[in-house]
Backbone bond lengths (Angstrom), bond angles and torsions (degrees), N, CA, C in turn:
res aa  C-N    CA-C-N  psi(-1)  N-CA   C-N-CA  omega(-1)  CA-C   N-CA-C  phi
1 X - - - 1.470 - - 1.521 110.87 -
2 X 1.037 119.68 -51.18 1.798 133.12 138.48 1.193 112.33 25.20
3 X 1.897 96.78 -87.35 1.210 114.44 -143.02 1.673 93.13 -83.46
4 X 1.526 108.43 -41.16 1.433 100.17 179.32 1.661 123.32 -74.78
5 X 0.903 122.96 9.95 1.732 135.80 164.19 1.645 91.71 -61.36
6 X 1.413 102.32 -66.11 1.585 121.53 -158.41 1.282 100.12 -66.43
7 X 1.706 123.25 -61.29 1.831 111.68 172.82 1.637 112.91 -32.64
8 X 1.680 109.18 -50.34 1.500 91.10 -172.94 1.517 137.43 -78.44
9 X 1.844 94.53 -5.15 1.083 109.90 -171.77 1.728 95.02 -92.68
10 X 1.155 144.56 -24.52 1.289 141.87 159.68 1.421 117.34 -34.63
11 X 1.441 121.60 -33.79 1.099 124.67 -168.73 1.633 137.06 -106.39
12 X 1.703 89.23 12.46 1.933 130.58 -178.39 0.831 113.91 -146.54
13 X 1.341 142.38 31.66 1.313 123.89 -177.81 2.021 89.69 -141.65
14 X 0.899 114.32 141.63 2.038 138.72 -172.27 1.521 106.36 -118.61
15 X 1.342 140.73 112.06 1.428 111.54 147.53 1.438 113.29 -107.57
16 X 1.056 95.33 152.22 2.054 126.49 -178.69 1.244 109.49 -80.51
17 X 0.884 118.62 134.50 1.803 123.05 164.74 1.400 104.06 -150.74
18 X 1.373 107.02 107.61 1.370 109.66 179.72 1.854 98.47 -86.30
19 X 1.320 108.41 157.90 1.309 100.63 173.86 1.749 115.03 -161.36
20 X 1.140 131.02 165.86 1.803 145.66 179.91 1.165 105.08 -142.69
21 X 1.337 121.02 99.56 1.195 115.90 130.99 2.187 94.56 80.74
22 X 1.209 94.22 37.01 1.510 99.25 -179.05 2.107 93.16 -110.16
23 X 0.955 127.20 43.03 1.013 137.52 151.00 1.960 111.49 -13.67
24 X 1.509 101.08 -67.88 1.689 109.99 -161.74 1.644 110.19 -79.62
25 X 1.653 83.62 -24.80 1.511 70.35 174.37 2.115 128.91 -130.85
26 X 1.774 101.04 20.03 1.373 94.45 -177.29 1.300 110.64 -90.75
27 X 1.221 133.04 13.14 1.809 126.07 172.99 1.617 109.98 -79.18
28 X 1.593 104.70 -31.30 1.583 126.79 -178.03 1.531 91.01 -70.39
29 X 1.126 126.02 -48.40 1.594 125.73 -164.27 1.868 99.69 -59.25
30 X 1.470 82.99 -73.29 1.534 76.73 -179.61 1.534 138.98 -51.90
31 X 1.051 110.62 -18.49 1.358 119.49 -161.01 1.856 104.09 -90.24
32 X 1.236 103.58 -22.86 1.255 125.85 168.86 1.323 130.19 -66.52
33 X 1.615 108.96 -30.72 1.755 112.97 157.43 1.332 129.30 -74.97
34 X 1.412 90.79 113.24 1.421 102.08 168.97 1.736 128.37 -31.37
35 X 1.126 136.60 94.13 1.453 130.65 -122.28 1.669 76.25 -116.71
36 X 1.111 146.15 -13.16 1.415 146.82 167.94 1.519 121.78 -56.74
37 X 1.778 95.42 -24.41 1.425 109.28 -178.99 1.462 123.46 -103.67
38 X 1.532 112.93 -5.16 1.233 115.75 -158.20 1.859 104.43 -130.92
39 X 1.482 121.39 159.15 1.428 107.13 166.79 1.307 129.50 -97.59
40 X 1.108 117.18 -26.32 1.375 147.59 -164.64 1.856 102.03 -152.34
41 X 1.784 98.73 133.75 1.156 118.19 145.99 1.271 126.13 -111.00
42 X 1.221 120.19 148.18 1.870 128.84 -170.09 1.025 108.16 -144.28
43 X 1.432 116.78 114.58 1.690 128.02 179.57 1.728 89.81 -113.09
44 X 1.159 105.12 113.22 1.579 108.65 157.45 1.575 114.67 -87.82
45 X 1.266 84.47 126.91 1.469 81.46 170.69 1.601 120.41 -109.34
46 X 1.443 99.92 138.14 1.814 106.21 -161.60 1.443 129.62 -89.88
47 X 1.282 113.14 28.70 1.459 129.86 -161.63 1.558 116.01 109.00
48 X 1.209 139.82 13.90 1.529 135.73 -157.77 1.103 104.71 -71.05
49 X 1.892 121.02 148.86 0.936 138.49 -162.75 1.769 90.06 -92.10
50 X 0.640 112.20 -52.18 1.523 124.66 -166.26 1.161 122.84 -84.96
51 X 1.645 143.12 160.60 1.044 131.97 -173.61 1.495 142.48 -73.59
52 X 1.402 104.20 41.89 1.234 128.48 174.49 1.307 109.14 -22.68
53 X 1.960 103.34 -72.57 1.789 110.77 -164.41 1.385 109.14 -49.66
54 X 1.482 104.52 -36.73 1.764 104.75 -168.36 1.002 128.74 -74.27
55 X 1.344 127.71 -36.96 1.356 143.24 146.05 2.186 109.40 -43.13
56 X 1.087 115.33 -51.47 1.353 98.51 -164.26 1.740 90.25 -87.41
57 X 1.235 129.18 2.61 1.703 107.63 -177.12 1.963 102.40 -109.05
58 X 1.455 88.01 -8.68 2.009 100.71 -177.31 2.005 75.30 -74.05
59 X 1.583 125.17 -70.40 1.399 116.81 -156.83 1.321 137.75 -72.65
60 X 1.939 108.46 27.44 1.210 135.25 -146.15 1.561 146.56 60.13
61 X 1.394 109.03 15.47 1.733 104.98 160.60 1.133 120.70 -97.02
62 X 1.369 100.56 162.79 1.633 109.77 177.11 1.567 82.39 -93.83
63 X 1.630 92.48 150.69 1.728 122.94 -152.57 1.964 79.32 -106.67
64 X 1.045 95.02 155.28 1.629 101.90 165.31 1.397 101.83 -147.67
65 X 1.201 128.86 167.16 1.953 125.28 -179.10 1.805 108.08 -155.18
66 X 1.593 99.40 100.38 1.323 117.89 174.74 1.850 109.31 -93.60
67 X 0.807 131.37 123.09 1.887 140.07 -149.75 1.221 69.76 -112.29
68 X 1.698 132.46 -53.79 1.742 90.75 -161.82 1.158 116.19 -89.54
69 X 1.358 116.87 155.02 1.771 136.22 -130.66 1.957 85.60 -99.82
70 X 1.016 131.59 121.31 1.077 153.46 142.46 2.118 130.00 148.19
71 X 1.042 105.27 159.25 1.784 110.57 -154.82 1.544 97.37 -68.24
72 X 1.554 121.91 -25.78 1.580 111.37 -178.42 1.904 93.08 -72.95
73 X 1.279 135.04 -59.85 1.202 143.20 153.94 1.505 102.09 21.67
74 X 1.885 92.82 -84.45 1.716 110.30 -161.78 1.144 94.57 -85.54
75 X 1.317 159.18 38.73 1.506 154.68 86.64 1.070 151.71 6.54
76 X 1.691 74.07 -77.03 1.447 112.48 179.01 1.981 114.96 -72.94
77 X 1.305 78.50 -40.47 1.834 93.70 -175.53 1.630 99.31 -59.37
78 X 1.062 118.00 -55.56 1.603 154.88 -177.50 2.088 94.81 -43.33
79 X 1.280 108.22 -55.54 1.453 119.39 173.80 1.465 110.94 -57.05
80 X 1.206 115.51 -33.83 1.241 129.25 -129.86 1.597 93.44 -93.92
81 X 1.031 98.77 -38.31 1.360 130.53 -171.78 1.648 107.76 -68.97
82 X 1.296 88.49 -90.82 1.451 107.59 173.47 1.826 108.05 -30.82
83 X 1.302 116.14 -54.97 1.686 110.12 174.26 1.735 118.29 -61.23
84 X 1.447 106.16 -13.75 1.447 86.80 161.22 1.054 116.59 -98.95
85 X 1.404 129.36 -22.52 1.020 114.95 153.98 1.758 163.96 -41.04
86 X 1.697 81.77 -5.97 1.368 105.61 -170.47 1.160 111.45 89.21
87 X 1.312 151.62 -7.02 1.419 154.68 -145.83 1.818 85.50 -66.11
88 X 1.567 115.53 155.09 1.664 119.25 144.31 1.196 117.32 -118.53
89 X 1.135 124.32 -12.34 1.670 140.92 167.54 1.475 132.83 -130.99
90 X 1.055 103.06 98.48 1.869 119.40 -176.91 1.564 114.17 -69.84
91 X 0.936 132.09 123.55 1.900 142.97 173.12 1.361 100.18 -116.13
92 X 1.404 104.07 110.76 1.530 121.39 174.29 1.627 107.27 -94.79
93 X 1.333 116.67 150.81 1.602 131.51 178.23 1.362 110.53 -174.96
94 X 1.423 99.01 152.33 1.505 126.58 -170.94 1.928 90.93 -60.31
95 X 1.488 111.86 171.07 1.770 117.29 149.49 1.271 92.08 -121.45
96 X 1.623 137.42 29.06 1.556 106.14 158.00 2.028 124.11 -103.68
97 X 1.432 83.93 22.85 1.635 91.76 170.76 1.354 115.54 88.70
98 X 1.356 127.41 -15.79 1.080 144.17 174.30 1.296 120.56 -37.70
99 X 1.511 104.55 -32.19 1.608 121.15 -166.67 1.549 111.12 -94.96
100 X 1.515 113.22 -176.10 1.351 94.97 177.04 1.333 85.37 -149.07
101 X 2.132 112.82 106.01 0.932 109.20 -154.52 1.625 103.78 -87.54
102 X 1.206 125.39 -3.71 1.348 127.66 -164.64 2.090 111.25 -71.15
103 X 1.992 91.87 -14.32 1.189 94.05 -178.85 1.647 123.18 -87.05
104 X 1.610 102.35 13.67 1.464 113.03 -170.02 1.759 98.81 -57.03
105 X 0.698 158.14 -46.55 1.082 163.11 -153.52 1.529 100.16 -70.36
106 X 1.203 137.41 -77.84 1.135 130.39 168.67 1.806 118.63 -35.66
107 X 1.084 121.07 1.39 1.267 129.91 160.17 1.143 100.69 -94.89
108 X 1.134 137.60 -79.03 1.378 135.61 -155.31 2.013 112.47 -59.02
109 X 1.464 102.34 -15.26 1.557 100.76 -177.53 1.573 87.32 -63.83
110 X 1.245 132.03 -42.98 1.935 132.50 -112.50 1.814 72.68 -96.58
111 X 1.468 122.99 -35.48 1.519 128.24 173.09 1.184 120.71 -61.08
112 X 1.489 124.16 -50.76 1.431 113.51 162.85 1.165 117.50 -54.77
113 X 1.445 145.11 -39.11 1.488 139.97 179.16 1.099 118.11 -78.46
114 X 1.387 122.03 17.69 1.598 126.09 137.32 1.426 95.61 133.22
115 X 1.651 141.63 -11.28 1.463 124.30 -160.09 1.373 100.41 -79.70
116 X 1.138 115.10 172.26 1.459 135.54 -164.29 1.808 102.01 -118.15
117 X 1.166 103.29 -35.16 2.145 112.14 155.87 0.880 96.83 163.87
118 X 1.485 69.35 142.23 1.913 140.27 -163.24 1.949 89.60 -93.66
119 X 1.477 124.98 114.72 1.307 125.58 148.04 1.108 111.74 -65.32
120 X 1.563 145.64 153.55 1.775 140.16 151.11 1.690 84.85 -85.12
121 X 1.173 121.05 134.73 1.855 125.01 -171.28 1.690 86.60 -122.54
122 X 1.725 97.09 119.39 1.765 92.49 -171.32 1.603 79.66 -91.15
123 X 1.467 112.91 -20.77 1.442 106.55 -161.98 2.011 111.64 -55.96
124 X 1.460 103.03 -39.00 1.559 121.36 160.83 1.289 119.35 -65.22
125 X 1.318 140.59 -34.73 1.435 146.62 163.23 1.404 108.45 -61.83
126 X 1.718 101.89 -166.83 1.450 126.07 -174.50 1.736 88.36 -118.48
127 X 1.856 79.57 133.86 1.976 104.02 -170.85 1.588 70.99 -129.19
128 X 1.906 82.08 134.98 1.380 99.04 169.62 1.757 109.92 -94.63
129 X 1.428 113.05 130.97 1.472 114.46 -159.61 1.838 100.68 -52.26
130 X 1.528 84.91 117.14 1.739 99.68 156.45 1.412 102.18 131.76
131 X 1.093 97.61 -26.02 1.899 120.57 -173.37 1.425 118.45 -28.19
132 X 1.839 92.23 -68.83 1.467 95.71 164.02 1.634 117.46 -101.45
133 X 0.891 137.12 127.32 1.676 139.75 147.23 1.486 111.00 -14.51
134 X 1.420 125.38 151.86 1.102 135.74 123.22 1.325 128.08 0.62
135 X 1.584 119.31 -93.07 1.123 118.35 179.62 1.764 104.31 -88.70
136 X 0.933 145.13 27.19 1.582 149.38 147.43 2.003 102.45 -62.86
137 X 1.293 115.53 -55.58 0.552 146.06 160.68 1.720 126.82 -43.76
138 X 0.602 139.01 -86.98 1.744 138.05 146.61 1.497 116.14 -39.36
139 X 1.362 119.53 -26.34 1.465 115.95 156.77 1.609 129.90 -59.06
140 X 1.618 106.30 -45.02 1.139 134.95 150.71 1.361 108.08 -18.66
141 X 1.868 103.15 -99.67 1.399 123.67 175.32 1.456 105.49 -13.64
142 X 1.823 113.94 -80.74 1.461 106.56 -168.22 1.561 134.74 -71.39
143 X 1.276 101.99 -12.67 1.325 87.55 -176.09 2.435 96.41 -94.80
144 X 1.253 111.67 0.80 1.315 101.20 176.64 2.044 101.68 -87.96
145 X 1.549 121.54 -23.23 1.007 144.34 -170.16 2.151 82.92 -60.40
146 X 1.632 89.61 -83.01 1.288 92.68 177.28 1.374 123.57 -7.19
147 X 1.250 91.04 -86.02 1.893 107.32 -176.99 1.459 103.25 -44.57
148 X 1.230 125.15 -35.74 1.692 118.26 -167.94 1.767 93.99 -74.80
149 X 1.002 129.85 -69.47 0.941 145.15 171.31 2.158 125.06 -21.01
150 X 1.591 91.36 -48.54 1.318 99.77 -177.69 1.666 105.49 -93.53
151 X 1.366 111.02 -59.40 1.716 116.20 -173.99 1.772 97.57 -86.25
152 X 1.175 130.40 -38.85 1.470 119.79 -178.90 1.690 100.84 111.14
153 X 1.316 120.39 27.85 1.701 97.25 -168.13 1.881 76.05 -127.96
154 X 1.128 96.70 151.52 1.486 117.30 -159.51 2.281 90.75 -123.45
155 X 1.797 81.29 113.66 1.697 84.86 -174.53 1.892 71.54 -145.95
156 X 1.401 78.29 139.64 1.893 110.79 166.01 1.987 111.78 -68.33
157 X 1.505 87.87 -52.30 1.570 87.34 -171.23 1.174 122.38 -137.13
158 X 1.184 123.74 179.88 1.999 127.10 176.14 1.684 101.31 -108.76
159 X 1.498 125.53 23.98 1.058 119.93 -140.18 2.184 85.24 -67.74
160 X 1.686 89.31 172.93 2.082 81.46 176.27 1.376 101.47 -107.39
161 X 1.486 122.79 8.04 1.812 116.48 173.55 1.856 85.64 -76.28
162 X 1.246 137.25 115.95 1.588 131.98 120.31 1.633 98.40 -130.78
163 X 1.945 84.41 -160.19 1.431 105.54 -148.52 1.599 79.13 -151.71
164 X 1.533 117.19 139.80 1.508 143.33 -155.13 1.313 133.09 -136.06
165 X 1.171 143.87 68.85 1.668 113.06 -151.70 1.537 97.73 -72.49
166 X 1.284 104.87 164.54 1.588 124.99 -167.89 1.833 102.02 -66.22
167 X 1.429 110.68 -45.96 1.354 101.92 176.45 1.242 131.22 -39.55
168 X 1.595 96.11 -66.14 1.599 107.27 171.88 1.524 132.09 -54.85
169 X 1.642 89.68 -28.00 1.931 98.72 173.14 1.600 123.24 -46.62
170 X 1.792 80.25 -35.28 1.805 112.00 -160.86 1.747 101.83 -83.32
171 X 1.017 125.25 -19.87 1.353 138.76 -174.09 1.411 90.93 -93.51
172 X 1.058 133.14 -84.08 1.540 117.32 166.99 1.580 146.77 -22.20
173 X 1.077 102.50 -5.90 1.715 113.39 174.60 1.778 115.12 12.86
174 X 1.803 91.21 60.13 1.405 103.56 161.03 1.443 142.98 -31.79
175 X 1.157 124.50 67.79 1.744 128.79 -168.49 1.887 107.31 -79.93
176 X 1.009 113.13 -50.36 1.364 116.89 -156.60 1.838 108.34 -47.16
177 X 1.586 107.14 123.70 1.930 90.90 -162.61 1.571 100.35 -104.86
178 X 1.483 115.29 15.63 1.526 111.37 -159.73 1.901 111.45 -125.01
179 X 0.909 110.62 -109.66 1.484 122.06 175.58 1.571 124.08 -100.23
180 X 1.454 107.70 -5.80 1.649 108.96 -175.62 1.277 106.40 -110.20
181 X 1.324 111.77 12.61 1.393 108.73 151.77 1.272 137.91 25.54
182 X 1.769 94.97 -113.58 1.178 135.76 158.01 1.644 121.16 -39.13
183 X 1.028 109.77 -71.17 1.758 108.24 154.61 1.233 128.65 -23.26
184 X 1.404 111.69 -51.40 1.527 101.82 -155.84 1.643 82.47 -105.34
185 X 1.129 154.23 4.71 1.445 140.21 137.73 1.559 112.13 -50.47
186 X 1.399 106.78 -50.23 1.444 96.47 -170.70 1.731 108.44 -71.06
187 X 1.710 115.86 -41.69 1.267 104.51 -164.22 2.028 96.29 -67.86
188 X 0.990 105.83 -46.67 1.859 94.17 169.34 1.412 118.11 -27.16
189 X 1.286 120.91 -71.25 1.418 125.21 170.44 1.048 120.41 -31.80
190 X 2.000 119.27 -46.35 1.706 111.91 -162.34 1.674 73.89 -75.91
191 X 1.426 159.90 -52.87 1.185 138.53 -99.15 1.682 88.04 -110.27
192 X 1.143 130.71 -33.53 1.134 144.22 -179.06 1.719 119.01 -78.46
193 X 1.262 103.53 -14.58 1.836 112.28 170.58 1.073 97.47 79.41
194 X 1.237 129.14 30.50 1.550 116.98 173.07 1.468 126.98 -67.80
195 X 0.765 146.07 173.18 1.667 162.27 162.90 1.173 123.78 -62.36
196 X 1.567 137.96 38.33 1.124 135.09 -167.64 1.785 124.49 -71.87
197 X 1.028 104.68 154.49 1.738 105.22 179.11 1.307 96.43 -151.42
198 X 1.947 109.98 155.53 1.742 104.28 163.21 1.683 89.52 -138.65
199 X 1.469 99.17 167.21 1.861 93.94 -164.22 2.159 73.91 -129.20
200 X 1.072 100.24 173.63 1.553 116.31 -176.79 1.953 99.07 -86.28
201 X 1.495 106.21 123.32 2.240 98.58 176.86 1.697 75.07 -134.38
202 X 1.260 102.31 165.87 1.247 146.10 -177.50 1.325 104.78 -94.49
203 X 1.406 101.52 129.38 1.950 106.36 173.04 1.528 94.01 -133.76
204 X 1.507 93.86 159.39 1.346 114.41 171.20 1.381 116.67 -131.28
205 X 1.542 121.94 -170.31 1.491 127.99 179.72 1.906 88.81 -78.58
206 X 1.258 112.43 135.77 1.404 115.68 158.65 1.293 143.88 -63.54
207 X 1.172 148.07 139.55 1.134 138.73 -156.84 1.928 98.53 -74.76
208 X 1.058 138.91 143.46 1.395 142.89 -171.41 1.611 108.99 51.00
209 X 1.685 113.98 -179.92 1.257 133.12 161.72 1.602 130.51 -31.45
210 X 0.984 150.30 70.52 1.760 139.49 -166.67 1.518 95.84 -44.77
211 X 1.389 117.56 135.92 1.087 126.77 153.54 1.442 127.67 -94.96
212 X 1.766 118.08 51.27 0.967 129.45 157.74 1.644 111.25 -148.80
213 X 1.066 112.76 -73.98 1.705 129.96 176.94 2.188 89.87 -46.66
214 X 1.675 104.02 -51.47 1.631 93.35 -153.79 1.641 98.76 -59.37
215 X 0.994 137.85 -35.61 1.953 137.67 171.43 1.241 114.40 -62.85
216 X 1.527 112.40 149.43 1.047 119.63 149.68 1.890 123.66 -40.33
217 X 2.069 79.72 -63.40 1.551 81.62 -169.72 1.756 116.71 -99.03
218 X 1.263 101.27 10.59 2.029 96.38 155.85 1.738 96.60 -92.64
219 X 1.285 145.93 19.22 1.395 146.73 -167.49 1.891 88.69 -113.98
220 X 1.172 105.41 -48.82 1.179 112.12 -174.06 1.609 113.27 -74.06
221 X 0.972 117.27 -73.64 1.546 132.65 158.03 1.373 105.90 -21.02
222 X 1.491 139.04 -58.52 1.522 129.69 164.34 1.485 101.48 -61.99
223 X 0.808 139.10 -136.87 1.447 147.22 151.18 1.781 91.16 69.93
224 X 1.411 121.49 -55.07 1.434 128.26 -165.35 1.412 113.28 -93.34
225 X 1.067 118.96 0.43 1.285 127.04 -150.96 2.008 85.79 -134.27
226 X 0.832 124.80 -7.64 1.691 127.02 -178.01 1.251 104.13 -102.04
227 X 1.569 107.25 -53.40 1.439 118.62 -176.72 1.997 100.11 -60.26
228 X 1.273 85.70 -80.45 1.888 87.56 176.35 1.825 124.94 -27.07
229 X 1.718 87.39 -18.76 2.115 78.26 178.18 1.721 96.89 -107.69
230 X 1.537 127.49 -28.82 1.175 119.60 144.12 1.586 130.22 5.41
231 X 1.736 99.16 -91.14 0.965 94.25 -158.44 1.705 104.17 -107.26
232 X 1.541 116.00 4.62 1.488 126.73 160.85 1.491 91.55 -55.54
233 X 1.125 121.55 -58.69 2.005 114.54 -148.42 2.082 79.19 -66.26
234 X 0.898 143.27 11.57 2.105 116.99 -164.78 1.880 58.11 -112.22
235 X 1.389 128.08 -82.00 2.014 122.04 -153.81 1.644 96.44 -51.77
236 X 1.064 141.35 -71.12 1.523 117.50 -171.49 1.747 96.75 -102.29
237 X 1.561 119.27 100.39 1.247 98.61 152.91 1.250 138.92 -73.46
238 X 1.334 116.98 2.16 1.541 113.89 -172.05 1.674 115.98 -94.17
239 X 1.433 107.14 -5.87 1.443 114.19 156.58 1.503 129.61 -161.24
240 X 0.967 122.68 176.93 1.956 120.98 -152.42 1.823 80.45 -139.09
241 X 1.312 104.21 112.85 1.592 119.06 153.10 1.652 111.08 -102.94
């Protein structure tokens, strides 16, 4: 019964990897998904200077190329994709290694038993010391505090390892093209009654620089941009710019 869960799930399920300039480390990314579980892989690539595409289409993905510069952006392209593809369930992840893609599967069970998305909660897992920052970390806390607080749905993290079914993606009318991402998926979900779950994944230090958490001012720039869709979605709830 197992194996045929997994045959059928081979044949709906897409993962996303948006990526910049992750050169050193997206061949490791890919090569790391369990490819038994999935139909299609899609690494968008988001403008990279470097040989990102070539490296992730030499280690088997299909390459996709979003020019405009931000992670809601290569998402979207990433969605975009995946729905013609037929996909019914999308698995989003970093390409800077951070993740531990071998645990996709334990996402996709928490999807067959009915959730609508599965967080990977590194905050519930094992973080390898350094992984997350300080304030990575307390960013976390408040803006998941928030959401508990305003809609009532109780999530550990914003981590970017989950798993989505296509319906609910589609009910969500994903706008955000920058750093709030993650946020405004989840606050959609609490607002929409969705089915949420998070299972415990493993993070590590990433392969190169983060171009958000590693700055001051991409630390800041997220940070303002979470809060701002926060408490924008309570003054217009009927949509998230």
């Amino acid at each position: 019964m197992t194996d045929l869960i997994a045959r059928e799930t081979a044949g709906r399920v897409a993962v996303v990897i948006p990526a910049l300039n992750e050169e050193r480390s997206i061949a490791q990314v890919v090569q790391a998904i369990p490819r038994s579980e999935v139909a299609e892989v899609f690494v968008v690539d988001n403008g990279s200077s470097d040989r990102t595409s070539e490296v992730a289409e030499k280690a088997g993905a299909t390459v996709l190329h979003e020019p405009r510069k931000g992670y809601g952006f290569a998402c979207l392209c990433g969605i975009a994709a995946a729905l013609e593809n037929g996909a019914n369930t999308i698995v989003f992840l970093d390409g800077d290694y951070s993740d531990f893609p071998e645990e996709l599967p334990t996402l996709l069970r928490k999807i067959e038993q009915g959730n609508d998305l599965v967080i990977g909660s590194r905050i519930l897992g094992e973080r390898e010391r350094g992984a997350m920052l300080p304030h990575a970390l307390f960013g976390n806390w408040l803006a998941t505090f928030l959401i508990r607080l305003f809609w009532g749905y109780r999530f550990t993290d914003l981590g970017p390892f989950r798993a989505v079914r296509m319906d609910a993606l589609q009910k969500m009318e994903m706008n955000d093209p920058t750093y709030g991402w993650t946020v405004e998926m989840q606050i959609k979900a609490a607002k929409l009654g969705l089915r949420c779950s998070e299972v415990p994944v493993r993070y590590r230090k990433r392969i190169g620089a983060s171009k958000v958490t590693g700055t001051m001012s991409g630390t800041l720039k997220a940070s303002s941009r979470i809060l701002y869709l926060i408490f924008r979605s309570l003054i217009i709830p009927e949509k998230l710019q």
